[in-house]
N, C-alpha and C positions, 0 to 999 in steps of 0.2 A: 597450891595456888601461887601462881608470879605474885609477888608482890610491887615489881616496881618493872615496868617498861619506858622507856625514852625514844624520841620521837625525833632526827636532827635530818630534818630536808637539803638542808644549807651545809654540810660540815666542810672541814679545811684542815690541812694540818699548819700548826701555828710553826712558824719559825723568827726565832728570838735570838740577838746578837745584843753587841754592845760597840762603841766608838770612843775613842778620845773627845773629839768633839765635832758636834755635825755642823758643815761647812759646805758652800753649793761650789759645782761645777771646779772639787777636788776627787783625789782617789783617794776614800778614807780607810784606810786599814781596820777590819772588823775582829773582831772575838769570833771564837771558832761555833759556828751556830748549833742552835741547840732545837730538838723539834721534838712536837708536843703535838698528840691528836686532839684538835677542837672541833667547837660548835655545841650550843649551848647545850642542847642533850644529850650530847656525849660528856662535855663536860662534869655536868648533872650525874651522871652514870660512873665517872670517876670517882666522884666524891663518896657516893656513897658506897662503893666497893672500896674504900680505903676506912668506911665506918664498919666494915663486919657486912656489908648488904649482897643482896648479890641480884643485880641490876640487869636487864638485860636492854643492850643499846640498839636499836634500827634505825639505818642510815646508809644511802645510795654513796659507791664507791668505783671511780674508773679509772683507767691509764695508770701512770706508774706511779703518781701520788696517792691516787685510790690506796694500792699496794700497800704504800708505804702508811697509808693511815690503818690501814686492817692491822698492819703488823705491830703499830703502836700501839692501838686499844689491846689489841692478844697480850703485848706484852706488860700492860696493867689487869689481866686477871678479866677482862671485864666480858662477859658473853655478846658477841654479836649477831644481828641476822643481816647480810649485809648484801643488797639489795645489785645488781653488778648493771653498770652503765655505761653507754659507749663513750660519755664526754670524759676530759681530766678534770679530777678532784681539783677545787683551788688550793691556792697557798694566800697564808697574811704573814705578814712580816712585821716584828714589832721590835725596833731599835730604843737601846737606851743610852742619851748623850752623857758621858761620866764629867763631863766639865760642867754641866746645868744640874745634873739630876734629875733631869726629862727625859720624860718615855714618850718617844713615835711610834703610833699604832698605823698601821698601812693595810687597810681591806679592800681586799678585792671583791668584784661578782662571782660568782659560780655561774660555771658556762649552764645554759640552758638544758632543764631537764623536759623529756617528751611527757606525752601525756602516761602510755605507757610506762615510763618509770615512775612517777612520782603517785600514779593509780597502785605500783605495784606495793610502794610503801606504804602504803593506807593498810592493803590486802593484807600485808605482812603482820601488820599490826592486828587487824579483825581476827586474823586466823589463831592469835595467840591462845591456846588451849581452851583456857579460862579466864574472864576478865579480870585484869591484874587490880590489885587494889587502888594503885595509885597509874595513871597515866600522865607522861610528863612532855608536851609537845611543845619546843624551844628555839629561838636562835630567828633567823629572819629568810626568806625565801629568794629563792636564784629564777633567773628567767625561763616562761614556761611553767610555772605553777601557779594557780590560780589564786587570789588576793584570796577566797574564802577557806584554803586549805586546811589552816588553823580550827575552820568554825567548822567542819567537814568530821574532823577529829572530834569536836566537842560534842556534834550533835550522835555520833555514831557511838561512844561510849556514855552517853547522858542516862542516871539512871544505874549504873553497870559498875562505873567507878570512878576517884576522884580525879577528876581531871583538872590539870594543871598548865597553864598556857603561858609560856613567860617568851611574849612578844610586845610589839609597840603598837601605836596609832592605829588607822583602821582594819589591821588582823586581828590588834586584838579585840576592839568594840564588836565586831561581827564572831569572835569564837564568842563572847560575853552574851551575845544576843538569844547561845544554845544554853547558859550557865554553866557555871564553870567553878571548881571547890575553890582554887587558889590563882590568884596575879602579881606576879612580884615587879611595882613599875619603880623606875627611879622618880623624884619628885617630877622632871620635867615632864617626862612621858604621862604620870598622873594628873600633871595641870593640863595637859591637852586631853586626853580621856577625858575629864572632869570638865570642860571650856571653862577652864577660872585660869588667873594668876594668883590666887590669893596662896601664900604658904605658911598661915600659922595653922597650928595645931587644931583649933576647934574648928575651923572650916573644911580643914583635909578630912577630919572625922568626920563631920556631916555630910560633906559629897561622898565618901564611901559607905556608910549608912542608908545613902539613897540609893548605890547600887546596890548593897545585898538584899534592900529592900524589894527592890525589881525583881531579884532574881539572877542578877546578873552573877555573883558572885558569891562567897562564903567567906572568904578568909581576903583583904589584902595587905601585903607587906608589902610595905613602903620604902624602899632605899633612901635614905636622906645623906650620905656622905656624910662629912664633917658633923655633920647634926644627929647622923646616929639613923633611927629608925622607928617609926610607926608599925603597930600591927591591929589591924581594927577589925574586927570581929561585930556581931551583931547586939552582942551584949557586952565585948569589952574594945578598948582603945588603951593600949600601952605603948609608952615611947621609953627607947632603948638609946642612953650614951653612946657613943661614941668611943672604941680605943682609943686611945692617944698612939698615933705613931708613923714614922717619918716613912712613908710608903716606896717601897721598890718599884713598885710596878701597879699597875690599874688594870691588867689584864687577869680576866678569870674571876675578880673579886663578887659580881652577881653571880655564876654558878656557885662558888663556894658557897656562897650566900642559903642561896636556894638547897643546893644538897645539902648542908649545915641542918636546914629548916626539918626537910620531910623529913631525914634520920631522925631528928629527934619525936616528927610526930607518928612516924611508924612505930616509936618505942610507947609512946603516949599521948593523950591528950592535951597534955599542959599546955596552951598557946604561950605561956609564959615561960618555959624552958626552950619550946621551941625556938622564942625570939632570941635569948637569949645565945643558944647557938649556930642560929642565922648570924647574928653580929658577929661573934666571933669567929665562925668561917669566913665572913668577910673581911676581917682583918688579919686573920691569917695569912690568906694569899696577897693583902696587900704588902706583906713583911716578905712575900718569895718574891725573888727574882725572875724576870722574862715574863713566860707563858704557864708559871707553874702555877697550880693551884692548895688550896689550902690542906693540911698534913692535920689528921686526926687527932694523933698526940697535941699540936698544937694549940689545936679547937678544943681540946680536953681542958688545958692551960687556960684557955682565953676567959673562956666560960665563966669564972669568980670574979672577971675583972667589970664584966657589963653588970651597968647599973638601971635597971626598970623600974620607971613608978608608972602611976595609974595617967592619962592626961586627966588636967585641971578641969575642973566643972564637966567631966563626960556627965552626960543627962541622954543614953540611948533610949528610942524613943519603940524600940521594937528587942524582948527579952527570947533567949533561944530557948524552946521546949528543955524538955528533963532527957 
């Protein structure tokens, strides 16, 4: 049986430099660039072929950056099926100014995909022998694909296996509408999901309670940056510290996140180990430089450093069967 297939509509290859200092309408001499196959379920797919997994990534790929992205997932081990397009793959660009200690992240569109192509990556995914355990559909859509692609994914594997959606605003309310095991939003994306601004702890729990309640969901990890992280469950709510640590880069840090997560719950249950190396692959990669993403031995490391307790007054109002 697959265990784990990835799902990256939108991919890119990331290219990442560095400057003395950023300065307009100069020629600033850069560091020799560095490039990195992205987009979130490829990403996702990295991670966890660097945990022992063995992930198989689908993602439309064309012209010479196409190329050049095939060549870089091959050259992390990672299986592809790779869907072949007539448009060029994009490119993002993410500079880092060494006189501030700022990172400029520069994204572009992804040239429009047909209906044909983007039908075909669906197929690609259906045809998969056996439903994989986990299905992981990421990253944000290019022109030409339809706003409910996401929920297309959710409702064709509903039932089959755990489906995983880590996108924003209304792709993800509509994949949520099919249910869905896992959502990893950062706080913001969660307060518009949610229609609230509230950000303490016992409200975020309650509006995520009322979604697994629905049905909408099962499991959400909450990105909270500095503040660490939520993981609310139907019968638990745990908040996870924060590393301490002066970040290289902000790029990659949610996939690490997320592949962090399922490695650990492909090994087990424990929502609370799981969180625990969800944080720590996100601070992983926020200790690499550029576009790299977090390094296993160091998520190994990290691991004893995140601190979890229970949230205060959790009072869930709905307990998960046996």
């Amino acid at each position: 049986m697959t265990e784990i297939v990835t799902l990256t509509i939108n991919p890119a290859v990331d290219v990442s430099t560095s400057v003395k200092a950023l300065k307009p309408f100069i020629k600033m001499r850069c560091a020799a660039a560095h490039h990195d196959p992205g987009g979130g379920g490829i990403n996702v797919a990295r991670v966890l072929k660097r945990f022992g997994g063995a992930p198989i990534a689908i993602y439309p790929a064309g012209g010479a950056t196409g190329q050049r992205l095939r060549d870089l997932v091959a050259r992390e081990g990672v299986q592809s099926i790779v869907i072949p397009v007539d448009c060029e793959t994009r490119e993002d660009l993410t500079v880092f100014d060494e006189s501030s200690a700022a990172q400029y992240r520069f994204v572009f569109p992804g040239q429009p995909l047909t209906e044909q192509d983007w039908q075909a990556c669906l197929d690609a995914l259906l045809r998969i022998a056996l439903p994989p355990a986990f299905v992981i559909a990421s990253g944000s859509l290019p022109p030409g694909v339809p706003d409910d692609f996401f929920a297309r994914v959710a409702g064709a594997f509903k039932g089959r296996s755990k489906v995983i959606v880590d996108t924003a605003g209304p792709l993800l309310r509509q994949a949520m509408a099919h249910g869905v095991y896992l959502i990893k939003p950062n706080l913001h994306e969660f307060q518009e999901l949610a229609r609230t601004s509230a950000a303490d702890d016992a409200t975020l729990v309650a509006m995520g309670r009322g979604m697994i309640a629905r049905g909408e969901t099962e499991l959400i990890a909450l990105s909270m940056g500095e503040d660490g992280a939520l993981l609310i469950s139907r019968d638990l709510a745990l908040r996870a510290s924060a590393i301490p640590c002066t970040p290289q880069s902000v790029s990659g840090a949610g996939d690490s996140f997320l592949g962090a997560m399922i490695w650990s719950l492909m090994a087990d249950r424990d929502l609370e180990r799981a969180l625990r190396y969800a944080v720590a692959g996100g601070s992983a990669a926020l200790r690499s430089p550029g576009t790299e993403l977090c390094r296993s031995d160091e998520v190994h490391r990290l691991v004893g450093e995140v601190v979890i307790t229970a949230v205060a007054g959790d009072q869930p109002s709905l307990r998960a069967g046996p």
